[in-house]
N, C-alpha and C positions, 0 to 999 in steps of 0.2 A: 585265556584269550577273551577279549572284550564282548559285550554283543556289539557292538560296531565293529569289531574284526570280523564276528562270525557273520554278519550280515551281508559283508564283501564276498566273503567265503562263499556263501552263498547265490549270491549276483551272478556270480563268477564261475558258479555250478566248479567252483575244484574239489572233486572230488576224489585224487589221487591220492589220497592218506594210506601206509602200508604200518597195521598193526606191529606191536613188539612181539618179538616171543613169549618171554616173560610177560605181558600181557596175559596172553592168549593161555600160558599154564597157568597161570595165577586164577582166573574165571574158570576156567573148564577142570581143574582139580575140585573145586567146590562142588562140582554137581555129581565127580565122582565121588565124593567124601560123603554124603547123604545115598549116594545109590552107586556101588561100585560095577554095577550090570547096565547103567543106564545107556549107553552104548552097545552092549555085546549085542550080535547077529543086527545090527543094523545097517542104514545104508544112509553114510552122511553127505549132503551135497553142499557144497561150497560156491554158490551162484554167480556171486559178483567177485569173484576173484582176479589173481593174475600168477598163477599156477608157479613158474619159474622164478618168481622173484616173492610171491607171499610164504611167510610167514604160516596162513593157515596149514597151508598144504604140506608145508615143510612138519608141524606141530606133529596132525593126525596120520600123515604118511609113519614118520619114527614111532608113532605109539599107535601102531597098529593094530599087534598082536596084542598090546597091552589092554588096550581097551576091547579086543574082541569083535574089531567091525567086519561087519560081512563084507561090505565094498564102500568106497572112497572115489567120489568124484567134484572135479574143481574144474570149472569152468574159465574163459578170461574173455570182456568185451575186446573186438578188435582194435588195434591199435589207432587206425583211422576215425574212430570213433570217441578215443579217450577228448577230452580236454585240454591237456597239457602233452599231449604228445611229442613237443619239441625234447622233452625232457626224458624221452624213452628211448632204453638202451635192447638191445635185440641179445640175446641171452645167445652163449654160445651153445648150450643145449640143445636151441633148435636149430641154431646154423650148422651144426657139426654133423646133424641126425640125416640120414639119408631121407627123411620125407617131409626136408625142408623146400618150399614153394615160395618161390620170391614174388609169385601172382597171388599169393594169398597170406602171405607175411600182416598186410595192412590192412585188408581187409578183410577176414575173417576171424572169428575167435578162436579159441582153440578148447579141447578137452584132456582131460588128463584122470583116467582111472588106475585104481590099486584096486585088485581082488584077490593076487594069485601071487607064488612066487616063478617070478620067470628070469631070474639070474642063477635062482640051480644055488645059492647060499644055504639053502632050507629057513629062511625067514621071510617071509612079508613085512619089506618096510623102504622108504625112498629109492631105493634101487630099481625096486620092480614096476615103477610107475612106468603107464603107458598114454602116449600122447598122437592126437591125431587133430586137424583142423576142422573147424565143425564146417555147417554147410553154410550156416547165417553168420550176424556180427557179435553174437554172441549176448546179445541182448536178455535180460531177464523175462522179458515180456514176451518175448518170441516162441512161438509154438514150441519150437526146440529146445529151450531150457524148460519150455514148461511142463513137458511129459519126462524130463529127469527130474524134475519138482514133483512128479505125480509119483514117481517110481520110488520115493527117497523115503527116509524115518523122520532124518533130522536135519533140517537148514542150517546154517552156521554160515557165518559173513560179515563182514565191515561191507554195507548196501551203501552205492551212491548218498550222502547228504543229501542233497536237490531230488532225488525219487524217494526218499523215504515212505513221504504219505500213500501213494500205488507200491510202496516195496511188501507190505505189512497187508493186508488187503490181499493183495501176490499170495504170502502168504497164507492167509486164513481160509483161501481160497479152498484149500489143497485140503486143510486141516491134521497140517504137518506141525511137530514138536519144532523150536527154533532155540537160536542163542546169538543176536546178532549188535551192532554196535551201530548208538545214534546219537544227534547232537540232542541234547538234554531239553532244550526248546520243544525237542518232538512230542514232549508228555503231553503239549496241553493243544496239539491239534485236532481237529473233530474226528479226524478217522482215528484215532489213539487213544486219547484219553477215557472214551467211552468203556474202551476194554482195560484199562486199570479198574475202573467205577466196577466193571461186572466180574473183574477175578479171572479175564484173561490172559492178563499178559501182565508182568511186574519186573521189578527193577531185577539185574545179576546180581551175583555174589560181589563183587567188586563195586567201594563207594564212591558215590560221586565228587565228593569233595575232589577240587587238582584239577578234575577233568582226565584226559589221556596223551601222552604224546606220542607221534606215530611219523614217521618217514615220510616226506615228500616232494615229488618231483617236479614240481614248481621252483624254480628258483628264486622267483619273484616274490615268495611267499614262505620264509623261511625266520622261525623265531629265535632256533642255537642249533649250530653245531656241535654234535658228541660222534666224538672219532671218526672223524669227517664224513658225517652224515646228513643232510639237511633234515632237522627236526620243527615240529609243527605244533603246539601244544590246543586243543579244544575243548569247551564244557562236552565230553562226550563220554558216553554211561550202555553200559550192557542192558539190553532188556530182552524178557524172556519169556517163557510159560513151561519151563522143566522146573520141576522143583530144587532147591537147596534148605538148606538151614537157617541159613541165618533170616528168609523167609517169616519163619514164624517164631522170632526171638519177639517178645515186646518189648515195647520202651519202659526204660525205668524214670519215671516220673516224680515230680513233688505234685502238692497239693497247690492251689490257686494262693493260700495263704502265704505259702513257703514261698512259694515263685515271687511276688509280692516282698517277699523278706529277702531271702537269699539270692534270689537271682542275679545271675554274671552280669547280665543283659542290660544299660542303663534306661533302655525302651520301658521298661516293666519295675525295675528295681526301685523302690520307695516311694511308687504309683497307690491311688488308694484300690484302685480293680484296673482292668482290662479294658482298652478300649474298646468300643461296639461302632460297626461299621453304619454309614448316613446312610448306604441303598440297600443293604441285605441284614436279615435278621442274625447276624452271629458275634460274635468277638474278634478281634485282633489276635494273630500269636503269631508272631514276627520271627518266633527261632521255635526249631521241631522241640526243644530240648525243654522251651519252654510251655509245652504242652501242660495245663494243669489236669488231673489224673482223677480232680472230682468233679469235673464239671458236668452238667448234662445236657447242656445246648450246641450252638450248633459252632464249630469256630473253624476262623478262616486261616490255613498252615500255606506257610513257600510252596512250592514243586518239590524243592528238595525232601522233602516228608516221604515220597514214594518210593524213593533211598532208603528209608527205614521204615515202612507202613506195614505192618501185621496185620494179618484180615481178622485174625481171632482178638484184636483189640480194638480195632479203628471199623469203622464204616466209611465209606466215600461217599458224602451226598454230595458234590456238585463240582464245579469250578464257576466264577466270574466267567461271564459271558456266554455262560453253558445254558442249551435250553432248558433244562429240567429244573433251573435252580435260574430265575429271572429276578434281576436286578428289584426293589419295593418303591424307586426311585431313579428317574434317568436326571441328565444333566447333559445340557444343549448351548447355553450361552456360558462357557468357559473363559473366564480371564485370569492368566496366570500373573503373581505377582514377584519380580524380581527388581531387588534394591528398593522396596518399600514402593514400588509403583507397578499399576494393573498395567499388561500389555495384552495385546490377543494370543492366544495361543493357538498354534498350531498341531496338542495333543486332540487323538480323538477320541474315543470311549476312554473313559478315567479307570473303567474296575471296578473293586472296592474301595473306596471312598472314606475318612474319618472326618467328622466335624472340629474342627480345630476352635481356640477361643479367639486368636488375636489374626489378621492379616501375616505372612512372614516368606521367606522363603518356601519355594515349593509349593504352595496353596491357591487354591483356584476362589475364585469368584462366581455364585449360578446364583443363590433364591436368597440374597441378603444376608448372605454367612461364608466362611470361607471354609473348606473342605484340602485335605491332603488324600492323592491318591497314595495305592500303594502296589507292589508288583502284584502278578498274575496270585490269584491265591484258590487255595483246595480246600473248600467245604467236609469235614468230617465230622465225625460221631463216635463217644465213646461206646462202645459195645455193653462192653458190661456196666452201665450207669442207668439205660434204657428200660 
């Protein structure tokens, strides 16, 4: 998906995206695979759900007993409340259920707990789920999902897109264990990135690269159908703070020379060094892969790097536009040049910035030289060089 898709996406607050399953075991086997107890006797809550039709609830209901959980609850915002609710179907589950309420069908949310076995099978698992409408819209923010957030081990959830930056916050509130899904943009928000910087929160087992595709009830809003399903695809990336593995794998790197020689990359490939940025004291490194492994200053990597960031390797000093890490250099009179001609531009903070030799494509106009910005970049440090 484009960031101009996802920018609509956003406008648009659609946030009706319904996780794969396959997904959803793919990331949560990782966390068993490093701790096979990391679940037992806990108590997982599923905030921003939709109980009947998700995925999550389906997942952790069937592996109930497997993983060991004390209790399993999954909340769903009321229907009257979604976004898209022209495109929502009323599950025969709860039309069928004798404590169906057609006064409270659309407006209120609903809850849905596992603890016990109450089908008399002798197992705990989707059968025994118990479901009742709550008393508000089911809101995350609402006192009532908030004392099941106060009462829980571990959050787990696809959160609204459009609430993320209060969804996260929501959480740390509580200073509950999480494992939740967000569009990949969210790394470099103020309330966010600060807790990459200090080792609270890091990317899931699952790489960002693709992004994810996930079901949606938008029909307005639909990129392929698979087995007539309307699918959705997004840059969107698990983030966390439960441990896994692949966590503390580091990168295997060349040397500044190699990268210089060998490199895939033709940014870097038969360059004599690295370019160094016009407003901040660091280097260029345009690809995570091109990381050099001896350098000891400060250099500026994608987002994408926190996909693969080791704390036992890397340091995170900063991001562009971050206060900790202030620009050595602003730029106020911007003229962008396209077809060999300055025009005004319309971009506003440039980022980090490279001094260019010639006027060309992409290049702005500020102090008598012309400069190419570049995307959002992340300040690091090699650890062991320091």
């Amino acid at each position: 998906m484009s960031n101009e898709n996802l920018t609509d996406a956003r406008m648009k607050k659609n946030d009706e995206f319904y996780t794969q399953y396959s997904d959803i075991q793919k990331e949560i086997n990782a966390y068993l695979e490093y701790d096979k107890n990391v679940f037992k006797n806990k108590i997982v809550l599923l905030p921003c759900d939709d109980p009947e039709w998700s995925n999550f609830t389906k997942f952790f209901a069937q592996n109930f007993q497997r993983f060991g959980l004390k209790k399993l609850i999954s909340t769903s915002f009321a229907v009257n409340s979604k976004n898209f609710k022209d495109g929502y179907q009323l599950s025969l589950f709860e039309k069928k259920d004798k404590k169906f309420d057609k006064t409270k069908t659309n407006t209120n949310g609903k809850i849905f707990e596992l603890s016990k076995d109450i089908s008399g099978d002798g197992k705990i698992d989707i059968n025994d789920l118990e479901w009742r409408y709550l008393d508000g819209d089911g809101d995350f923010r609402s006192s009532e999902i908030e004392k099941l957030r106060d009462e829980s081990d571990i959050i787990i959830t696809n959160p609204p897109f459009s609430l993320f930056r209060e969804f996260i916050p929501w959480i740390f509130k509580s200073k509950k264990k999480f494992i939740v899904i967000a569009n990949k943009g969210a790394v470099t928000y103020k309330e966010i990135f600060p807790l990459f910087k200090e080792n609270k929160i890091w990317s899931g087992r699952t790489n960002w690269s693709g992004g994810l595709w996930f079901e949606t009830k938008d029909v307005n809003d639909v990129d392929k159908v698979i087995n007539e399903v309307n699918m959705k695809n997004t840059p969107s990336i698990w983030l966390t703070n439960i441990e896994h593995g692949r966590r503390h794998q580091p990168l295997p790197l060349m040397s500044m020379k190699d990268n210089l020689k060998y490199s895939k990359h033709k940014e870097i490939l038969g360059k004599k060094s690295y370019s160094k940025y016009d407003n901040y004291n660091a280097i260029e490194v345009p690809y995570t892969d091109a990381i050099p492994n001896d350098y000891e200053g400060v250099m500026g990597v994608p987002i994408s790097f926190l996909d693969k960031y080791c704390p036992e390797q890397f340091e995170i000093i900063g991001m562009d536009g971050f206060d900790e890490t202030p620009p050595t250099k602003k730029y106020s009179n911007k003229v962008k040049v396209k077809d060999g001609k300055r025009m005004k531009s319309k971009t506003g903070t440039l980022g980090c910035v490279i001094k260019e030799k010639d006027y060309g494509k992409g290049t702005y106009f500020d102090v008598g030289y012309p400069v190419r910005a570049v995307y959002t970049r992340i300040f690091i440090k090699n650890k062991n060089l320091s």
